[in-house]
N, C-alpha and C positions, 0 to 999 in steps of 0.2 A: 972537247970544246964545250959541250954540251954541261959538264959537271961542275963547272965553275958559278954555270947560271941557274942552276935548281938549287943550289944552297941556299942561296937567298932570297931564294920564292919561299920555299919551303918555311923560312925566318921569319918572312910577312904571313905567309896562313897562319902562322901558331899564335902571331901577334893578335890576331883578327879574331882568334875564337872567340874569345871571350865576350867580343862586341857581339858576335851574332848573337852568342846565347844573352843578353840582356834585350835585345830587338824579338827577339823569336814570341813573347806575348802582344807585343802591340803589332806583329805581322798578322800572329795569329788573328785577333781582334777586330784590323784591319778586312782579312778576310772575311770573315763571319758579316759583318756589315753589309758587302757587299755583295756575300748572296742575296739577305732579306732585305735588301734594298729594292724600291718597287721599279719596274720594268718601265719604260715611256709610255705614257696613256693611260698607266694603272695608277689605282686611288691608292696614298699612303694607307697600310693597317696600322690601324691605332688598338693600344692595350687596352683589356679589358679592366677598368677599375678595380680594384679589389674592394671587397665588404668589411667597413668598419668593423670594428670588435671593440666589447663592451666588457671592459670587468664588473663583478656584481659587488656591490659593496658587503662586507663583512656582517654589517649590520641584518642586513637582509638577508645572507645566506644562515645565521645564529635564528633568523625569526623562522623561514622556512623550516627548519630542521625542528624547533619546537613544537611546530604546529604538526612535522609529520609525528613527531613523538609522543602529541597528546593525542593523534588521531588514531595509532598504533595501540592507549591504552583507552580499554573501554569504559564509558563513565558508568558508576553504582548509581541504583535506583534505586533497591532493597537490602533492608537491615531486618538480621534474624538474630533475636537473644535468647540465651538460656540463663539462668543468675541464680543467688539466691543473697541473704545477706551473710557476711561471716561475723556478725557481732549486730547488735541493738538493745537500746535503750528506751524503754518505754513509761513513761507518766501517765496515772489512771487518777482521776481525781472525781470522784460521785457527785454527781447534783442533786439539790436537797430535796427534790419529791418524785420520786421514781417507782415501782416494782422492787428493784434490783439497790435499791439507796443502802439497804439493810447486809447487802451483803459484796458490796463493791468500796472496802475500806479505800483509804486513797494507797494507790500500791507502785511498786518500783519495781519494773521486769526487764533483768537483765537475761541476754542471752541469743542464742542462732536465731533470724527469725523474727526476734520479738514484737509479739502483738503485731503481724503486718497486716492482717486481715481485719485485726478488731475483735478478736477473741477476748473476751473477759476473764480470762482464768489468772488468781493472783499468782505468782513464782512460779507459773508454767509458760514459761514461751510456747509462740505456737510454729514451727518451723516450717517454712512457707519456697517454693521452687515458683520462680518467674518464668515463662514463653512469652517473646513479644516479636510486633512485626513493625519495622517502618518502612515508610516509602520516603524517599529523599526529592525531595523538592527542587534543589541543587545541592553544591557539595557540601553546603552548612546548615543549610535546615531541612531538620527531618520531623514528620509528622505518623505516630504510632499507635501501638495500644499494646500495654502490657497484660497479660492473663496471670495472678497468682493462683497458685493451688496449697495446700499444705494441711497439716493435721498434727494431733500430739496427743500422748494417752500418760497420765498421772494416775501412779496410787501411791496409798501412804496406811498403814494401821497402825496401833498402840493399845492402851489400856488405859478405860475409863474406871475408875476408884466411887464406891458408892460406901455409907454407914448403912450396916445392919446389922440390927440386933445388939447393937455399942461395938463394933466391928469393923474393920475395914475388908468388903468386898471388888474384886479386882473384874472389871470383863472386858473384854477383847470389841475392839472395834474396827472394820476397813472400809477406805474409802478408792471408790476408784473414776477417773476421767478421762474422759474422751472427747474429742472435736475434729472438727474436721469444714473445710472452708475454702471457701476462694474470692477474687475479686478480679474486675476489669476496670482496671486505668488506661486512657487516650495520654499522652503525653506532646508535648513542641521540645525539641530536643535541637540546642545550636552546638554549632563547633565552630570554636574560633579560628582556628586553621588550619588548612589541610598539606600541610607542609609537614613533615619532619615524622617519625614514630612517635613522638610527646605530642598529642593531642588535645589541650583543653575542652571542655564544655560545661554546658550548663542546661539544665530542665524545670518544665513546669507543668505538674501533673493534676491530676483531679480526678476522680470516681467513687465506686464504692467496693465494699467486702461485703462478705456472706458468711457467718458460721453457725455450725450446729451443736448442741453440747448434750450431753448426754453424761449424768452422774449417777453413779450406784452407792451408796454407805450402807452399810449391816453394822447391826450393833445387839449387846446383850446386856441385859440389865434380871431383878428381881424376879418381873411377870415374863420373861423369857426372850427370843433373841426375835427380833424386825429388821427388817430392808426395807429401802426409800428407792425409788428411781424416780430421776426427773430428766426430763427432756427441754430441753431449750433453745430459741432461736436467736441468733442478733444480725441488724443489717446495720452498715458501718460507711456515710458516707465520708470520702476524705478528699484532702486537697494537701499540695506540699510542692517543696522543690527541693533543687536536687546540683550536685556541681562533681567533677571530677575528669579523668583523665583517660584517653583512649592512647594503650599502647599497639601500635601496631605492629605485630609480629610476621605479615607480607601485607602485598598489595589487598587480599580480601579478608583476615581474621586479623582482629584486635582483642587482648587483654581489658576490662572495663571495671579502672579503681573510683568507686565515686563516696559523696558524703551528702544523706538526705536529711530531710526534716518536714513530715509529717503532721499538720493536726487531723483527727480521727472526733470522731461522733457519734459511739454503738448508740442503736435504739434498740431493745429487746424485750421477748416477752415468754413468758413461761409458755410449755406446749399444755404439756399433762405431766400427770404426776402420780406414782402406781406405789400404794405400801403395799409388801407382804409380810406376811404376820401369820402365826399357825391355824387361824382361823379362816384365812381365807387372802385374798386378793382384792384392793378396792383402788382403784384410779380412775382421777380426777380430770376431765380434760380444762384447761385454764378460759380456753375461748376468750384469751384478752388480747387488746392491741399493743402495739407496740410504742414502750415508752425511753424516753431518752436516759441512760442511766449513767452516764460519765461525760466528758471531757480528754481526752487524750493526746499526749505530745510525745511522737515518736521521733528519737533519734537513731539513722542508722547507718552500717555502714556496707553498701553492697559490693560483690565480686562478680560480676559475668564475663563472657563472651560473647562475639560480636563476630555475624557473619556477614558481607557485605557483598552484592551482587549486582 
């Protein structure tokens, strides 16, 4: 009797499942409510707000990041060069009343070096090494002083032809040079920017030079053979400017191609003067001052390096 009437219960729970399982979240739901619901006499809890949040704009995080980047790299203060020139061209042209007028033709000295000091030797360059130091002011102007040093030693002989006796006699003659020199330039040295490895710049220098000279000729003639030695000084104020390009090869050394232009001002004066001769030795000391014996326009063009710190 009983089996006739569970058939059809059975037909309804199966029918029913599916209702429960869509009910079973908002029972759930339901329940949850009504625990943290507040009791009679209890104050509702209220949520704690939560804290706004900020995005930072783009713009602002590109500037922070910069600024930690430039603070990461240390800024230079000091610039250390060593140089010299690989090529110069130098114009020597005499003033008409001098010591030195008689023997400072107007001359054209090409070569390493030439004439940076103010040396007066004609077709002898005088080759010259720079040391300088700057301190940079900020990262485009820098304020310095270069030290030249340099020297150069010339000889040269042949054969001097004399009539004697209705004859052609032949004697040997050599001459030999030497100097040696330096000078101190302060320079303002700008750089157009300090972006990229190609560096532009440009300079404006002023100082002076110093050199010493020292000549030997022997020669023989007739009455027999003599030597001359002369000793000499010259001080050489100059001024000039200067342009060219700083490659930078890292952050603290650079390659340094530039192209200057010099005018120069020797004033010189004879020291002493010593003939020997088979009789004896006689030198003369000059005791003169020093007088201006040229005009100078140096073109040149320098290679150095560049230390920065």
């Amino acid at each position: 009797m009983l089996r006739p009437m569970i058939r059809p219960t059975l037909r309804h729970l199966a029918r029913c499942l599916p209702c429960i399982t869509l009910l079973a979240p908002a029972i759930a739901s339901a329940n949850t409510q009504q625990e943290t619901a507040p009791s009679e006499g209890e104050a509702p809890v209220e949520a704690a707000p939560s804290e706004p949040t900020y995005e930072t704009p783009p713009a602002a995080t590109a500037s922070a990041a910069a600024s930690m980047s430039s603070d990461m790299v240390e800024r230079k203060r000091f610039r250390l060069t060593l140089g010299t020139e690989v090529m110069g061209l130098t114009y020597l042209n005499p003033v008409e009343v001098g010591t030195f007028t008689d023997k400072a033709p107007n001359t054209t000295i090409f070569g390493l070096g030439a004439a940076r000091v103010g040396v007066n030797l004609p077709s002898t360059p005088l080759t010259t090494f720079e040391f300088g130091f700057g301190y940079l002011i900020n990262e485009q102007l820098i304020v310095g002083v270069e030290v030249f040093l340099g020297g150069t030693t010339a000889s040269s002989k042949g054969q001097n032809s004399e009539i004697n006796g209705g004859s052609t006699v032949y004697y040997d003659y050599k001459n030999k040079t030497s100097a040696f020199g330096g000078g101190l330039i302060p320079y303002i040295h700008y750089i157009f920017t300090t972006e990229g490895p190609l560096r532009p710049f440009a300079e404006f220098r002023f100082g002076f030079g110093g050199v010493r000279n020292w000549n030997y000729s022997e020669s023989q003639n007739a009455a027999g053979s003599s030597a001359t030695r002369v000793v000499a000084e010259s001080i050489t104020p100059t001024v000039g400017l200067g342009g060219g390009v700083h490659l930078f090869l890292s952050d603290a050394v650079s390659l340094d191609l530039g192209l200057t232009f010099d005018y120069m001002a020797p004033y010189q004066r004879p020291v002493k003067t010593t003939i020997e001769n088979p009789d004896g030795d006689t030198t003369t000391n000059a005791n003169a001052d020093y007088q201006k014996s040229s005009n100078a326009f140096n073109l040149g063009f320098p290679l150095g390096i560049s230390i920065w710190m």
